[in-house]
N, C-alpha and C positions, 0 to 999 in steps of 0.2 A: 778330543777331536781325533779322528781316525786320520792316522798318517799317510798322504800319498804313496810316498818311499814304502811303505809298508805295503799297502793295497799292489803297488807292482811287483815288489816281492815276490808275494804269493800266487802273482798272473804269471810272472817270469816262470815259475816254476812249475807251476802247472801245465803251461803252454809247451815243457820240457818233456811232458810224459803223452800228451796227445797234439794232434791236427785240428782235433773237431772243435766248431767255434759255436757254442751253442747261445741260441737266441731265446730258451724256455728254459723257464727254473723253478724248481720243487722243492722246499722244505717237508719233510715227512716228519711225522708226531710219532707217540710213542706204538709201537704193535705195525705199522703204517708202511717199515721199509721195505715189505717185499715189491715193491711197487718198483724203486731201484734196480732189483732182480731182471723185469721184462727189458731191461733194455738193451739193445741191440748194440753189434759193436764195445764193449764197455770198457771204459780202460775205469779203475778203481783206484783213488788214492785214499790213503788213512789220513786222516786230519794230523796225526802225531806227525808225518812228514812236510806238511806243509808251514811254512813258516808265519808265524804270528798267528796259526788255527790253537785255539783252544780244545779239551778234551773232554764230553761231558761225560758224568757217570752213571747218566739214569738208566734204570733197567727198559729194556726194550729200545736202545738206540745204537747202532751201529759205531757211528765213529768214523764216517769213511765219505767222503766224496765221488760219486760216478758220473762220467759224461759217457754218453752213451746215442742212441737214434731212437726214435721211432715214427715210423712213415718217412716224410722229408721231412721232419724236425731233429734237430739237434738238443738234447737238452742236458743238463745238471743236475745232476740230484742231489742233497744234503740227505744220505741215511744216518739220520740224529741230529739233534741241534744241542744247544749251550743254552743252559738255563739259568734266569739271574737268581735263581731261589740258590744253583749251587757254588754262589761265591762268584760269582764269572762279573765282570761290571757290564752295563750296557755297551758299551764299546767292543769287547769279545763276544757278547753273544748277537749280535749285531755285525760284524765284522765280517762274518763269509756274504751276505748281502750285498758288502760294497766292491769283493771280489768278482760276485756273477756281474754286477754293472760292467767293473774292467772286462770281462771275459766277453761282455756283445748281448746280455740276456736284456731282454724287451719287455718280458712277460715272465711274472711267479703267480707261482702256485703255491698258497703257506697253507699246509695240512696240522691239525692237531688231535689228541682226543683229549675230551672233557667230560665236564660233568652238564647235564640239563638241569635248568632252572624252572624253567618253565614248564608246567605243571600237563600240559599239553602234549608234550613230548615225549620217547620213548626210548631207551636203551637201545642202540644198533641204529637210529637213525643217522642221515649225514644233514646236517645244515650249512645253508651256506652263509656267509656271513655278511649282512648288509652293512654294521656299522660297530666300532664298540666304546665301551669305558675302560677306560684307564683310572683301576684302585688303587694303584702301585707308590702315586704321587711322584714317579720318577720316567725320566724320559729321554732315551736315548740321544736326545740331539742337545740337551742342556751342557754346558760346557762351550768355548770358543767354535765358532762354526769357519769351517773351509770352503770358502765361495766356490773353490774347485767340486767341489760334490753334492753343493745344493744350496737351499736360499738358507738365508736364516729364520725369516719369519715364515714357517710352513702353511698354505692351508691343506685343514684337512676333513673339509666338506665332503670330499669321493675319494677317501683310502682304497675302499674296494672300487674298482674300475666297471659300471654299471653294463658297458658294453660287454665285458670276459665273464659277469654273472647272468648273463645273459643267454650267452654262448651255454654255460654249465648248464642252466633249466632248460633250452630245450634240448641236451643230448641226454639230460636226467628224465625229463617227457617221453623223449624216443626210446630209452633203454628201459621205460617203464616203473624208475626208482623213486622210492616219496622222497623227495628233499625238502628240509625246511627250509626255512629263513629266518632268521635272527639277528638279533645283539649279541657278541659277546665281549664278556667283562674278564679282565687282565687282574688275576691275582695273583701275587708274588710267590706261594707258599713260601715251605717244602709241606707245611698242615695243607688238610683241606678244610672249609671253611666252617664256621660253625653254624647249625640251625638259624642263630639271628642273624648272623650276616648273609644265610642264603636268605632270607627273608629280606633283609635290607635290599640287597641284590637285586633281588625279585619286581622290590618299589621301585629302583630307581630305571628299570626299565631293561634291565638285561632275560637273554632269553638263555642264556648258556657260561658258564664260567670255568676259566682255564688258567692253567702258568704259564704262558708263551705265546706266541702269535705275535702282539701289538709293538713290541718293538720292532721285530723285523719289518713287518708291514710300513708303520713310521720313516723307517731308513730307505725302504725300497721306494716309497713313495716321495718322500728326501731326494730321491736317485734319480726320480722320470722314472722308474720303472711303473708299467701296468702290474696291477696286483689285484690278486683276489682269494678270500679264505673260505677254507671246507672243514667243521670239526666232525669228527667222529662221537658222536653221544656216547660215553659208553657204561654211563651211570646217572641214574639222578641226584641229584645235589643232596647234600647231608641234609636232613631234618626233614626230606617228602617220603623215606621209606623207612619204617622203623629199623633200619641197620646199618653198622658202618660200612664205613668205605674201604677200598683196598685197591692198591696198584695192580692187584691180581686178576682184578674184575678188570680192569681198562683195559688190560692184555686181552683178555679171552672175548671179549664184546669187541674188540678192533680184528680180532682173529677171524672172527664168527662174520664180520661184515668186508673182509679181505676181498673176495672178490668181485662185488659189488663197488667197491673204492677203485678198485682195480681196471676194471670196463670202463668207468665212468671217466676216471681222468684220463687215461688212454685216449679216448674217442675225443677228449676234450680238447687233447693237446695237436691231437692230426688238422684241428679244424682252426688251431691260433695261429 
């Protein structure tokens, strides 16, 4: 159970280093944090200062919280998340989620990159995510629940807020960007997956698979918070291209599609 005393903590201290009370929030995936960059105003804190943040070690994530503007919005950024493949429990990697609620955020935005499932799809695309599976078997809200920060029995018929996906396709229409639409499936790693289980994957109806995303999503939707996901493609899934995989391709296909990420959520967040 994620501790009040703890969640004010981390507000108290926050609220120490800026004024700005931001009502938008972004998780950025791996390759993804230049995004953090455009923002206006920015006061930058490292997760290492803030109290009860954990520190993740994947390549391509920053480590650092920005509140910063753009337009009349205020918003928060997570440049990197905490990932449960590296030891972290759902409760840490989960837990700056329950900080943006205390901070006044209304609306996230959980960015990741993955791998395509679906056979249909291409390397560089962005999909937005309509719905996903959870292969994980495990779930952030299990354990005693605190009436103070949400119910206990969640539904979770419209994780993704159909009105905010909404909003993304047509400034994705106007900007002239192909986005897809998808499933995506929550795999634990730190492996990627094997041919038969992208297969399996494939049956059970996912159109994209990842390590991260679905817990956040879960807790923020736990929160009242509106939420809604965008992954970065930036590989096909093990067993559709005779080659393996590598954390080096994710980088340079999130690189290669930077700007286009970039316009997109930009224009997205002037309009929430």
């Amino acid at each position: 159970m994620h501790q009040t005393d703890d969640i004010l903590e981390s507000l108290k201290f926050i609220q120490e280093h800026t004024d700005l009370k931001p009502t938008v929030g972004i998780i950025l995936g791996s390759g993804l944090g230049p995004f953090a960059d455009t923002l206006q105003n920015a006061v930058r804190i490292p997760y290492s200062a803030i109290p009860h943040f954990a520190k993740s070690e994947a390549v391509g994530h920053a480590n650092e919280m920005v509140i910063g503007t753009i337009a009349d919005k205020t918003v928060v950024a997570m440049k990197g998340r905490f990932h449960y493949y590296e030891g972290f429990s759902l409760e840490q990697v989960t837990f700056p989620v329950r900080v943006m609620k205390a901070l006044g955020v209304e609306k996230l935005i959980i960015t990741n990159a993955c791998g395509a499932v679906n056979k249909a799809f291409n390397p560089g695309d962005l999909m937005l995510i309509t719905d996903h599976i959870n292969l994980t078997a495990a779930n952030p809200l299990m354990g005693p629940n605190n009436p103070e920060l949400g119910t206990r029995f969640l539904d979770v018929s419209e994780v993704y807020n159909k009105s905010l996906r909404q909003t993304i396709k047509d400034v994705a229409q106007e900007q002239g960007v192909s986005l897809r639409e998808g499933v995506y499936a929550w795999w634990t790693g730190p492996t990627y997956e094997t041919p038969a289980e992208i297969r399996m994957i494939r049956t059970l109806g996912a159109d994209a698979v990842g390590m991260s995303t679905v817990p956040e999503a879960l807790v923020a939707h736990h929160s009242q918070i509106k939420t809604v996901g965008i992954s970065c493609l930036t590989n096909m899934a093990c067993g559709i291209l005779d080659q393996p995989l590598s954390h080096d391709e994710v980088i340079e296909t999130a690189e290669r599609v930077k700007s286009t990420f970039l316009n997109l959520v930009t224009e997205v967040i002037k309009r929430f």
